[in-house]
N, C-alpha and C positions, 0 to 999 in steps of 0.2 A: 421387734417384729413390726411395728408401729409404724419406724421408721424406715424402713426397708419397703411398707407397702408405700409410705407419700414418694419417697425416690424411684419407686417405679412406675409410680403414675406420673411423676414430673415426665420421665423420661419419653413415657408414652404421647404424656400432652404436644412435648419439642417436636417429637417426631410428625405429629400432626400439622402442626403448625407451621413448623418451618421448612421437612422435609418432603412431604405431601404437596404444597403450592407451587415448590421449584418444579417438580417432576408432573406438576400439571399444567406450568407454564410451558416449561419447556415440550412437553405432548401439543401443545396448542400451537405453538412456533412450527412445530413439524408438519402439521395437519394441513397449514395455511398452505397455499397454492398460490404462486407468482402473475398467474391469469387470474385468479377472484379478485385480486386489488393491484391489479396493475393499472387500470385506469385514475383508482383514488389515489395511489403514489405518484402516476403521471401528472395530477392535478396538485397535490402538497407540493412538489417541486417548483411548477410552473406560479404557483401563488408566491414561494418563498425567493423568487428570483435565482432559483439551480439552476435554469436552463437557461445558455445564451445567447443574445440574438443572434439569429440564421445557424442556429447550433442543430435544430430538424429542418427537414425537408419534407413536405405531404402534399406530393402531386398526383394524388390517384388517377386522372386519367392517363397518365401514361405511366402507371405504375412503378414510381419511382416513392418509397415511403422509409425515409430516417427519422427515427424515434426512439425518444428514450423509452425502455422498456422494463419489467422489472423479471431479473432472470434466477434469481436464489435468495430464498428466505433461513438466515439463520437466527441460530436460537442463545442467548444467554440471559444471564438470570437479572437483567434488567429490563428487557427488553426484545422485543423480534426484528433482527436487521435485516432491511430489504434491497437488497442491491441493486442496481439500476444500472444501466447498461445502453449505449447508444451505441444501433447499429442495422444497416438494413439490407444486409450484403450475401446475406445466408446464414444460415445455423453454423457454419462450417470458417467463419470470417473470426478473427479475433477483435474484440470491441476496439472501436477507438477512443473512447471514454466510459471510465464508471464515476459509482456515485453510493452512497449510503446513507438510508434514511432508517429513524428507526419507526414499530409500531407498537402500538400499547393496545393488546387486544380488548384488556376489563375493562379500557376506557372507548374499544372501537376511535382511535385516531394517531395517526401519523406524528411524528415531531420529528427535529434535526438530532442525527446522532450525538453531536457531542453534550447534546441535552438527554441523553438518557446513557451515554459511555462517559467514564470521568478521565478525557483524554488527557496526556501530561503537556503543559505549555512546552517542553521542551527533550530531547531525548537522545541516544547514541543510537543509531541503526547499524546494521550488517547487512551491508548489500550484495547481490551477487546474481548467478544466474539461478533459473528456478532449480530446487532440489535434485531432478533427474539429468540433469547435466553436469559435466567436469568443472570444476572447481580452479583447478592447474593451484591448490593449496593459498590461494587469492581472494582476498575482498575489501570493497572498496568500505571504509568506516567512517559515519558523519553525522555530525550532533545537526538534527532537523528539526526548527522552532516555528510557532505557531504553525500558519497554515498548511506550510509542508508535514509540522507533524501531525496536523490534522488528518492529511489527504494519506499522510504514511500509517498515521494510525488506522484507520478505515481499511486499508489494505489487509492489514495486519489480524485486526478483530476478524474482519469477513472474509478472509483465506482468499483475499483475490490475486491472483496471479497476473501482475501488472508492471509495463516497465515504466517506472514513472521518475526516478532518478534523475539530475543532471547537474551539473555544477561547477565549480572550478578549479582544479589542482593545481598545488605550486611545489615547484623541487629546490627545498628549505633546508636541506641536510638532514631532516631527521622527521620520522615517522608520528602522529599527535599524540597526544601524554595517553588517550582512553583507545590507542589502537591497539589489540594484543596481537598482531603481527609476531609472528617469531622469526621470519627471516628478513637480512638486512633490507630496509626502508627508508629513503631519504627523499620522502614528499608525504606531503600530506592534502585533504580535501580541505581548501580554506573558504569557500561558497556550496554549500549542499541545497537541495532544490529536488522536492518531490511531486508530484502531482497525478492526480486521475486524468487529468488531460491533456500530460505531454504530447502524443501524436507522433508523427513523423519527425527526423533529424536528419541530419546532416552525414552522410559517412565520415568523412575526417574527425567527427565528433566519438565515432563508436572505437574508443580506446579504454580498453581492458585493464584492470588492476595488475596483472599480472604482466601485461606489457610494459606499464611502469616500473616494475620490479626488473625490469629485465630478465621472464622467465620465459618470453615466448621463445619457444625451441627453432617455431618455424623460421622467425627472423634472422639470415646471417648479420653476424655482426650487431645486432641488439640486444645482447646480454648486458648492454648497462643500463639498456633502454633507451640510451641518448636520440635514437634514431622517432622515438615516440614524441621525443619533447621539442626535437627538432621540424618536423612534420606536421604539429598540431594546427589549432586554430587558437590562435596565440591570445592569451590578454591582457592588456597593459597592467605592469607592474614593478614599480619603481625599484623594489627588492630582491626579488626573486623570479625565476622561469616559471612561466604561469600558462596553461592550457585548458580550454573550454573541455567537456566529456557530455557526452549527452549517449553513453553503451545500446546499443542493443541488444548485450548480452547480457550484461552485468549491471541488472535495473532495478532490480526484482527484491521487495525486502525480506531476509530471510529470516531476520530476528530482531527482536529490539532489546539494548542490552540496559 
């Protein structure tokens, strides 16, 4: 009986301790309001050099004002991540750039995410279009290292819906050893490249994995694809057909594996 009272007061202690603090961090993450410290995130940034020259614009008298802003405060159990977002074009406009910082309420101050997320130096993504769009059974797959996996990771933690994707495919006979593609593939991504502040590209760049594959239905005569690899924006490559991609469909990271 002895024993059975000290294991249930351990039990009680853990609970307090460890289960209690999350579930009050996490209340505290939720509470915060993107307007009460969007000015002190707009200053953490601008001190830590996030922001780039002529990256805002703030000409109030003739009311023209791009800034980065802070638009979603998310919660996890290191930290409150604060998204930031530049953009002055309406509510209704998709950002042209984000950004993730994090905050540490008990200490009342801001720091850079990968100091409070233990982001991996390197990693396999699954890229594609965002979740409510068709698939056509297609995605592009690409080990992203340091600062793309940085900028992918950020995406990824903060559920930001972003096309940030671009890089360089080459048609090598045979699909990369970490793609699990199940139907025949013979190319692979040999330059991946992420970023929060892709921006605008190219059309000839916005080619689809599944164009690759040669699965786009629309195309006559593209069922092997060849019409894709022919057509690109080509880049030098002493081995292989090699093609710039910069999608604006298929940008978007859907998992990290």
């Amino acid at each position: 009986m002895k024993y059975k009272t000290i294991f249930t007061f351990f039990l009680f202690t853990l609970f307090f301790v460890i289960l209690i603090p999350k579930n009050s961090f996490a209340s505290t993450c939720k509470n915060l309001q993107p307007e009460t410290i969007n000015s002190s995130a707009h200053d953490f940034m601008s001190q830590n050099n996030m922001i780039l020259p002529e990256e805002e614009i703030d000409l109030p008298d003739i009311h023209v004002q791009i800034l980065w802003k802070a638009t979603d405060i998310i919660s996890t159990q290191t930290a409150c991540l604060v998204v930031m977002a530049i953009s002055g074009l309406g509510d209704d406009v998709i950002p042209g750039a984000y950004d993730v910082i994090g905050y540490l309420p008990e200490e009342n101050r801001f720091a850079k995410f990968e100091d409070v997320v233990d982001v991996p130096q390197s990693f396999i993504a699954k890229i594609g279009d965002l979740p409510s769009k068709d698939q056509k059974l297609a995605y592009y797959y690409a080990e992203l290292k340091d600062d793309s996996a940085l900028a992918a990771y950020k995406a990824y933690i903060a559920k930001i819906e972003y096309y940030g994707f671009s890089g360089v495919v080459v048609k090598s006979g045979q699909k990369a050893e970490f793609d699990p593609t199940t139907h025949p593939r013979n190319w692979r991504v040999e330059t991946a490249n992420f970023s929060l502040r892709r921006g605008s590209s190219n059309e000839v760049d916005d080619i689809q994995s599944y164009q690759l594959d040669g699965l786009d239905d629309g195309i006559p005569g593209g069922a092997d694809g060849d019409i894709y690899w022919e057509g690109c924006n080509k880049v030098a490559n002493d081995k292989y057909p090699a093609c710039h991609i910069a999608p604006w469909g298929q940008a978007f990271i859907v998992d990290i594996l």
